[in-house]
Wavefront OBJ file of the C-alpha trace (Angstrom):
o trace
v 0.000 0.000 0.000
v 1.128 3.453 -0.631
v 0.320 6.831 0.943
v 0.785 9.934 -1.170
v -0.852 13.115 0.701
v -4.364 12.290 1.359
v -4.379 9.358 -1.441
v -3.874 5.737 -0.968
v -2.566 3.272 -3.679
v -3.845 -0.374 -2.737
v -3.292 -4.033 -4.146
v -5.338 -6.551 -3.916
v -2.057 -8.510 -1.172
v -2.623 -4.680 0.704
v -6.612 -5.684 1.994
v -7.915 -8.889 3.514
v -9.587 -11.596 1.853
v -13.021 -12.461 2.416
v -13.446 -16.006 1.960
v -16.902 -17.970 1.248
v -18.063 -21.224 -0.628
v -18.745 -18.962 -3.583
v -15.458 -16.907 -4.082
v -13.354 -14.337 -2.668
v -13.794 -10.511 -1.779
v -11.247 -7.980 -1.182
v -12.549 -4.472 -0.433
v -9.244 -2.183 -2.107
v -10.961 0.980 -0.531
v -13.109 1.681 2.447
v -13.043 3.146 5.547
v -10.510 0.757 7.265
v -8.386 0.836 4.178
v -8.319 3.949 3.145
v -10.506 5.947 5.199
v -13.141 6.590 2.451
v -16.394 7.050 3.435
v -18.417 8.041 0.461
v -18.005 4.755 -1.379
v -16.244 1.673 -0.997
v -14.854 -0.511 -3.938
v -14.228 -4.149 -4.007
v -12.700 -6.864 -6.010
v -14.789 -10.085 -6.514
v -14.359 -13.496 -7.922
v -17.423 -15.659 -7.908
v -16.720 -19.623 -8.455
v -18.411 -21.624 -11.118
v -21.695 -22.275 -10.554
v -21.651 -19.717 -7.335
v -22.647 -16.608 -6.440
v -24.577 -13.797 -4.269
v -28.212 -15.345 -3.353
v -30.945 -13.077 -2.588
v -29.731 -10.129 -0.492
v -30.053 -6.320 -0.209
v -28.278 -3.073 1.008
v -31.047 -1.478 3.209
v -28.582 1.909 3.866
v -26.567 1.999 0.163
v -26.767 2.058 -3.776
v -24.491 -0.815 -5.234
v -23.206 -0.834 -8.636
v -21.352 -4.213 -9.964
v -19.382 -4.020 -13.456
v -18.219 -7.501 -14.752
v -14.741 -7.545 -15.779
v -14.853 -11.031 -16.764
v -17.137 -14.829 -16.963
v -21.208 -14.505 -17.330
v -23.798 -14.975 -14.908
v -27.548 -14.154 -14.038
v -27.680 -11.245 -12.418
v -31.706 -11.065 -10.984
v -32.811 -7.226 -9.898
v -35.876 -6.398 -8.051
v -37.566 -9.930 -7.747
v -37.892 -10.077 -11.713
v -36.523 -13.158 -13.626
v -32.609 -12.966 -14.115
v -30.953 -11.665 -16.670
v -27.965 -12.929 -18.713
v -24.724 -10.084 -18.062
v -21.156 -10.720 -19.448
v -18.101 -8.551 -19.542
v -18.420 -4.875 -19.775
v -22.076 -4.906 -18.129
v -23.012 -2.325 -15.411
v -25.694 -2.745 -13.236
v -26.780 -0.037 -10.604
v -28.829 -1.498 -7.908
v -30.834 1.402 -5.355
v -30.882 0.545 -1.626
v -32.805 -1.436 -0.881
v -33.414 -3.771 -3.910
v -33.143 -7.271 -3.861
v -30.863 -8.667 -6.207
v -28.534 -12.158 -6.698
v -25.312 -12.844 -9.038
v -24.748 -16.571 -9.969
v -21.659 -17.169 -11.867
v -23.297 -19.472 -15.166
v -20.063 -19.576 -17.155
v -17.164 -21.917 -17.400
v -14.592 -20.449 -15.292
v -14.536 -17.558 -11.961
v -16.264 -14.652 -12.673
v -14.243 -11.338 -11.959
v -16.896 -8.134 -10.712
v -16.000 -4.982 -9.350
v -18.469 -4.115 -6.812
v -18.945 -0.224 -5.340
v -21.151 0.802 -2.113
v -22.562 4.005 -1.693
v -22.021 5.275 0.850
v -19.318 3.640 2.446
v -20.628 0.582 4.822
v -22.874 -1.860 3.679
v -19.202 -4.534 3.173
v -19.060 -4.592 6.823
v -21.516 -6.999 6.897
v -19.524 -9.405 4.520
v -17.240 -9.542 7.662
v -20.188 -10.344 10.031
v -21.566 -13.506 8.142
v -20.845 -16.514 9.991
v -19.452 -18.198 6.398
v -16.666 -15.993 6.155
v -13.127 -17.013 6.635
v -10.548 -13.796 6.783
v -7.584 -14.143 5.294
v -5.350 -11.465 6.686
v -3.056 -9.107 4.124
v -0.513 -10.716 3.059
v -1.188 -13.938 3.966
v -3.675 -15.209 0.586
v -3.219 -15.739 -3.342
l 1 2 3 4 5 6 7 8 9 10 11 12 13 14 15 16 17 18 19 20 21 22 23 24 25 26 27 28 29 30 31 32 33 34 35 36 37 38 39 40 41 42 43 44 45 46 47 48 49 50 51 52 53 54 55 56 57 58 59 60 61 62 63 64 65 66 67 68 69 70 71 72 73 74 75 76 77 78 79 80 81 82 83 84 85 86 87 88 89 90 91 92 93 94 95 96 97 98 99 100 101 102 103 104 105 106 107 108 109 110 111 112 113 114 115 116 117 118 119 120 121 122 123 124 125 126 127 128 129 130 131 132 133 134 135 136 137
């Protein structure tokens, strides 16, 4: 990790890993990171065949852009949707939503909270296994 002024420079060895039966999150900026508060911004890989069941983010907006892999991304109760690389989806608080990884090999998301907060519970479920920095792949 670097510090320049205010800014912070972070790699994904810099944060923790968040560890579940269907992939891996690191969050590269938020408040324990970098002290941002206005978003946070996260690096996800979802397993084949895994993914994000049913869940929402009563206090923040999430957007998720797909870097890589295909999946069904379902938004507001309504059936899923096919989204591949280069898709953007927006999701309001509150909104239920799911991301199941459909394709052949991990699917790579970027995923961005605002405001800063809602990851925190990532570290309170009871599935997670934290893999201090510096100490994963």
């Amino acid at each position: 990790m670097k510090r320049i002024g205010s800014c912070t420079i972070t790699r994904n060895e810099d944060v923790d890993q968040l560890r579940f039966d269907w992939g891996v999150i690191r969050m590269l900026s938020e408040a324990r990171v970098t002290g941002a508060s206005s978003f946070s911004f996260g690096y996800v890989e979802l397993e084949t065949g895994q993914g994000h069941v049913r869940h929402n983010h009563p206090t923040a907006d999430e957007v998720i852009y797909v870097l890589s892999g295909e999946g069904d991304q379902m938004l507001d109760d309504q059936p899923a949707v096919r989204v591949t690389s280069g898709d953007c989806i927006w999701i309001p608080k509150g909104v239920y939503h799911s991301t199941i990884n459909r394709g052949d090999e991990a699917m790579r998301l970027i995923v961005v909270y605002a405001p800063a907060g809602a990851e925190q519970a990532l570290r309170e479920d009871p599935a997670v296994e934290i893999v201090p920095a510096g100490r994963g792949n």
